[in-house]
C-alpha positions as CSV (number, residue, x, y, z in Angstrom):
1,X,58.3,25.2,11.8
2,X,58.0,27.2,8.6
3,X,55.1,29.5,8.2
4,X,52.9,29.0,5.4
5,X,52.9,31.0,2.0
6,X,50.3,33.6,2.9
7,X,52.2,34.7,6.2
8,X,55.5,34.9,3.9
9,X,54.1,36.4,1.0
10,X,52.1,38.9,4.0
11,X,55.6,39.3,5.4
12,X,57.6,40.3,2.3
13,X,54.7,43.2,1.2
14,X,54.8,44.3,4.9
15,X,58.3,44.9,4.1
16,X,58.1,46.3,0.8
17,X,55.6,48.6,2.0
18,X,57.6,50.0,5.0
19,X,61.0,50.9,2.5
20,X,58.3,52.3,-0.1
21,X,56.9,54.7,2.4
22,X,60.7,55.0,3.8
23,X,61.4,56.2,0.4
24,X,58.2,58.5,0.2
25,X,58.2,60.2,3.7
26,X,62.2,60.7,2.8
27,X,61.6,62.3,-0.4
28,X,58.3,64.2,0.5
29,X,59.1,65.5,4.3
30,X,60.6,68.8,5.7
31,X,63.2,66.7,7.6
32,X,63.7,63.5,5.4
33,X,66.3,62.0,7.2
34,X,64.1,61.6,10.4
35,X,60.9,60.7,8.8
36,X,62.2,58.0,6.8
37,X,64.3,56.9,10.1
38,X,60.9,57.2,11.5
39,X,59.1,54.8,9.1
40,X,62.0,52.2,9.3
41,X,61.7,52.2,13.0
42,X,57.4,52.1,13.1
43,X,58.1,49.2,10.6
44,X,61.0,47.1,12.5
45,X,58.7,48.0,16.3
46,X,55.9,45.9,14.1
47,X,58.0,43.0,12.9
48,X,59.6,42.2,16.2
49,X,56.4,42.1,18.1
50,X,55.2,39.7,14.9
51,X,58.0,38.2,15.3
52,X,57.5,37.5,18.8
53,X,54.0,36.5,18.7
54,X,54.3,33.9,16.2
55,X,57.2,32.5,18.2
56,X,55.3,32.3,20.9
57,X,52.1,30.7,19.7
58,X,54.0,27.9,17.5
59,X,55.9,27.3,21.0
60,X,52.3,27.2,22.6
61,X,50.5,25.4,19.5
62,X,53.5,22.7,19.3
63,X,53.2,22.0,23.3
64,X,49.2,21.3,22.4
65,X,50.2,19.0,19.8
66,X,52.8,16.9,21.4
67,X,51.3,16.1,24.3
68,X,48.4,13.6,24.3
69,X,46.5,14.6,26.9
70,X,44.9,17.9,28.4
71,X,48.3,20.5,28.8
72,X,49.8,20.4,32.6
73,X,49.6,23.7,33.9
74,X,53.6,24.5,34.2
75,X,53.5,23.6,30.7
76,X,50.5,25.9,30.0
77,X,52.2,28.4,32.0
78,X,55.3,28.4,30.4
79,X,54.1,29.2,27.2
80,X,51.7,31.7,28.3
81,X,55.5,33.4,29.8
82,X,56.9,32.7,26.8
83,X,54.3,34.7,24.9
84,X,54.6,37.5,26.8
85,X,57.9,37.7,28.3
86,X,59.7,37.3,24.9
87,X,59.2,41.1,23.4
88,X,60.9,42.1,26.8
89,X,64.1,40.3,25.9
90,X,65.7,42.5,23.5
91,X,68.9,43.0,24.6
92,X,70.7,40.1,25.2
């Protein structure tokens, strides 16, 4: 399922906001190394977990969808792991 064009064009400013402050906190701080190092690991910290909830609400939202009926509850409760199990896995 592709996102729509707001939550890409949302997406791509996120990221060109976290390499312009990158660029900033290396060029303004003390230490510039670890501030920009910093701002590159707030801003990856925010896109997996984005990552990660939109994963799991389209796998939520498509079990809603496909099924006819009122969602069992394993298949309610799998997607409710799935939401929040999935930031956990990061190391494979």
């Amino acid at each position: 399922m592709e996102p729509d064009r707001l939550l890409r064009r949302i997406g791509r400013t996120a990221v060109i906001v976290c390499a312009s402050m990158a660029v900033v906190a290396f060029a303004v701080s003390s230490s510039p190394l670890r501030s920009a190092f910093a701002v590159i690991g707030g801003g990856l910290i925010a896109g997996v977990s984005y990552l990660a909830i939109q994963s799991g609400v389209s796998a939520f939202v498509d079990r809603l969808v496909v099924s006819d009926a009122a969602p069992r509850r394993p298949a309610l409760r799998w997607a409710v792991t799935k939401l929040t199990a999935k930031p956990l896995r990061l190391v494979s």
